[in-house]
N, C-alpha and C positions, 0 to 999 in steps of 0.2 A: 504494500500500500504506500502510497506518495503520498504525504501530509506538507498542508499546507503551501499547497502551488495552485493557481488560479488555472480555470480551465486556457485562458487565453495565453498563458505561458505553458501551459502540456501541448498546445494546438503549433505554438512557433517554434518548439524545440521538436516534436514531432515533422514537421514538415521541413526543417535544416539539417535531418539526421536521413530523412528520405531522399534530399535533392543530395546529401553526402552518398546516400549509397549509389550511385547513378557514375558515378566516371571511373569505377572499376571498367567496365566495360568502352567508355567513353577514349580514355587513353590507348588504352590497344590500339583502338582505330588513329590515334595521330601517332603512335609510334611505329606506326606501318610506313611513312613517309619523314619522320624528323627523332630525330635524337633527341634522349629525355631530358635534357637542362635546357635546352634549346625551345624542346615544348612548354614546360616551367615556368622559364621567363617568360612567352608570350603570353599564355593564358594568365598570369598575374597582370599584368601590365597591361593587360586590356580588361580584365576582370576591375582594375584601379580606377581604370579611366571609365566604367560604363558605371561608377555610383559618382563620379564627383557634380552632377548635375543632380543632383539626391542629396548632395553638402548644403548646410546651410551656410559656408563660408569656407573660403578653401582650406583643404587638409592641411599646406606646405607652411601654415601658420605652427603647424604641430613639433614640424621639425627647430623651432624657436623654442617655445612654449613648453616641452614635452620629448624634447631629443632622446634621452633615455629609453623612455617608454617605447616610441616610434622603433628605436634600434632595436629593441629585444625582442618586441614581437614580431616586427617583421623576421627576425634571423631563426625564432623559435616556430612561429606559424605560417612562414614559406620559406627562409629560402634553405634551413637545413633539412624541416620538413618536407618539403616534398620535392628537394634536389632527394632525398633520399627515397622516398617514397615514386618517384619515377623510374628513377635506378633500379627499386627494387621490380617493378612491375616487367623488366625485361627481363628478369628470373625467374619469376612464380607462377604460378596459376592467380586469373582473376577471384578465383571462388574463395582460392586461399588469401589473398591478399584482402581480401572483404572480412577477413575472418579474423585475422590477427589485428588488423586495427581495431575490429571490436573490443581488443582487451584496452585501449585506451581507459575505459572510467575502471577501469581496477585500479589504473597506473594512478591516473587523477585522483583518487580517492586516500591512495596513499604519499601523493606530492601535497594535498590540500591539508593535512594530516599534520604534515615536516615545517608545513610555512602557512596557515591560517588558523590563529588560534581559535576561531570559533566552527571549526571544521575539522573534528578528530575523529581517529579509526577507534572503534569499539570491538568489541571479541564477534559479530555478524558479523561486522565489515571487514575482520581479518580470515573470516572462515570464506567467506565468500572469492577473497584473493584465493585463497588456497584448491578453490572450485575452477576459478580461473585460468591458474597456472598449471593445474591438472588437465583444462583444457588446452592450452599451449602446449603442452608436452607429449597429450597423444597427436595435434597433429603436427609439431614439429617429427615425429619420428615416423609418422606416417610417409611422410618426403625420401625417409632411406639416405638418412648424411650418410652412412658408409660408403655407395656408391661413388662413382663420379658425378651422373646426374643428380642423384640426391644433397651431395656437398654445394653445386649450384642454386638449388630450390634453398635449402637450408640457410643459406647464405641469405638471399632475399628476406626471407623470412625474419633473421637475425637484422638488417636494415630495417623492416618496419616495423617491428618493436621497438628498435632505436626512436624511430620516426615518432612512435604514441609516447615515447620519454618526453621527447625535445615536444609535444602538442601539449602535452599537461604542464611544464614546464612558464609556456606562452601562456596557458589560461590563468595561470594562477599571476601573472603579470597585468593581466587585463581584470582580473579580479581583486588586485588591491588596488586598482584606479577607481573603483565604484563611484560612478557620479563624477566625476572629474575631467573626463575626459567624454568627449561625442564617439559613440559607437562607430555610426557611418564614418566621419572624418578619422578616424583610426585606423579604423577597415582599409578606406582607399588610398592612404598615406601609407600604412605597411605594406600595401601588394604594390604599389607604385615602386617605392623603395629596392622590396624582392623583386618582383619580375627584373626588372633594370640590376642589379648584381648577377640578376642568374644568364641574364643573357651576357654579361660580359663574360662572367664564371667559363659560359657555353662556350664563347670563341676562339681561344687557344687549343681545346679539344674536340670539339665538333664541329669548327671552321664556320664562316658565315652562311646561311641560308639559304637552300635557293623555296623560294615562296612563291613559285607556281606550282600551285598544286591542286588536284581535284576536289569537286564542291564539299566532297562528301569529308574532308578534309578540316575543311571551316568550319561545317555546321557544327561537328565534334568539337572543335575548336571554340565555336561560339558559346556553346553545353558549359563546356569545364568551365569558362571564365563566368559564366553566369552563377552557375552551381557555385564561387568560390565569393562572387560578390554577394551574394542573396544570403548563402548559407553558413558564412561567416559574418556577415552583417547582422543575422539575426543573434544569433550564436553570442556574439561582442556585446548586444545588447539586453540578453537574457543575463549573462555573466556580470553584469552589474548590478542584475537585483537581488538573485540567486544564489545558492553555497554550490559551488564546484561540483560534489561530490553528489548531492539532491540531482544536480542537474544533470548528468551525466548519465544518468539513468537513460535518458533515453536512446541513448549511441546504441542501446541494443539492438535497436531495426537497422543499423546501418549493416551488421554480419549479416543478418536474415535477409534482406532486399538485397544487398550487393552480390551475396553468395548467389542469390538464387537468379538474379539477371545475367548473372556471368553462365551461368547453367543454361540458361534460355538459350544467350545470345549469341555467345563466342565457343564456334566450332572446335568441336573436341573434349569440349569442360564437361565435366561429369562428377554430381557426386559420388563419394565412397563412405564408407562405413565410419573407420576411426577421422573424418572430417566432421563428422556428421556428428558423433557422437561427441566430439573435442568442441564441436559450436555447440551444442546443446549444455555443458557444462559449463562453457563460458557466460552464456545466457542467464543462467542459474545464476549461476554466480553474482552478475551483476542484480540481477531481480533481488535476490538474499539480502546483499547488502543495503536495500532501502526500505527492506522491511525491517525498519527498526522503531521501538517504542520510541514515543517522547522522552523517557528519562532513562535513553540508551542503554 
């Protein structure tokens, strides 16, 4: 049971955890024609630019105002995030890679724990990690690191847990700014910021771009950037009302939608059992952990 969250914040963090689960599949399709820091930058750096007309006053005030804040979140919520989180995607299965972010609010719930004192782990909140990481570990070995193949999947996998470190990390940044700082103008100043390093990042190893390329290319293109201004825009702006850990509850539709579109859409992906059974315990897990009494 979730106590004490208004139906209209279960309705905006629901729908930013839905449009999250959506570019599992989405990226496949632009890394079939561009390199993953290359795609990165663009989609932040267009995702930037498609809220600043959404600003009540430009972001670039922020980098004055607020330079600190501005740097950390953008290096924690794009650009080490999903430089790695792209990377990782030319290793994994989409299904798996839907799956493993999902341990993000176990991560969050024990960063929110380390660094907000009015957001600590209770003996559910640590049983529930332990449900968790139990699900992490049958599907990390599900991959078979022994092999060769499997040491590659393994590897990915290992990058995006990195990935939900450095995300919980950014939230708990953006959550002791509560009130202090405009949601939207954070939003488009961190991704403006990331995209523009990661496309630099991108050109000593992926060389410049060549950007003719097919519609089907864009549209995917236009997807992720939207998915990243919408669904971190909400997201920035729930995390100033809300405790970290409450809120994170709902990252659980993003393994269930993402696994399962990646199953739909992209030829080849199929579930299996210990996936199967290693998301169902991650899920657990996190549900466990927010069923906790008022006087924890």
């Amino acid at each position: 049971m979730i106590h004490n969250t208004s139906i209209r914040t279960n309705v905006l963090a629901a729908v930013a955890c839905l449009l999250w689960a959506t570019p599992f599949v989405f990226v496949k399709i632009t890394l079939e024609h561009l390199p993953p820091l290359t795609i990165a930058g663009l989609r932040f750096l267009l995702a930037g630019l498609i809220q600043l007309p959404f600003c009540r006053k430009s972001p670039f005030h922020l980098l004055k105002t607020a330079p600190k804040t501005v740097v950390l979140v953008s290096l924690f919520q794009t650009i080490l995030l999903y430089a790695g989180f792209f990377y990782a995607l030319t290793l994994v299965r989409g299904a798996q890679a839907a799956i493993i972010v999902g341990s993000g609010p176990l991560i969050s719930a024990v960063a929110a724990h380390l660094t907000m004192h009015d957001d600590k782990l209770n003996r559910r909140t640590l049983q529930s990690i332990a449900l968790g990481g139990a699900g992490l570990i049958i599907i990390s070995l599900a991959s078979k690191p022994w092999n060769p193949v499997g040491i590659r999947e393994f590897s990915g996998m290992l990058i995006l847990f990195g990935s939900s470190v450095v995300s919980a990390a950014g939230n708990i940044v953006v959550a002791k700014k509560r009130g202090a700082l405009s949601a939207i103008e954070l939003n488009s100043m961190q991704m403006l910021l990331g995209g523009a390093v990661l496309l630099i990042w991108a050109l000593p190893f992926e060389g410049v771009p060549n950007l003719i390329l097919p519609i089907r290319f864009y549209g995917a293109l236009l997807w992720l950037a939207f998915v990243s201004a919408a669904g971190f825009g909400i997201w920035f702006h729930l995390l100033s009302r809300e405790k970290v850990s409450k809120l994170n509850i709902w990252k659980f539709l993003v393994p269930l939608a993402g696994a399962t579109l990646s199953w739909i859409l992209i030829p080849g992906e199929h579930p299996d059992l210990p996936t199967l059974a290693g998301m169902v315990l991650i899920i657990f897990g996190i549900i466990h952990s927010q069923r906790i009494p008022a006087n924890g």
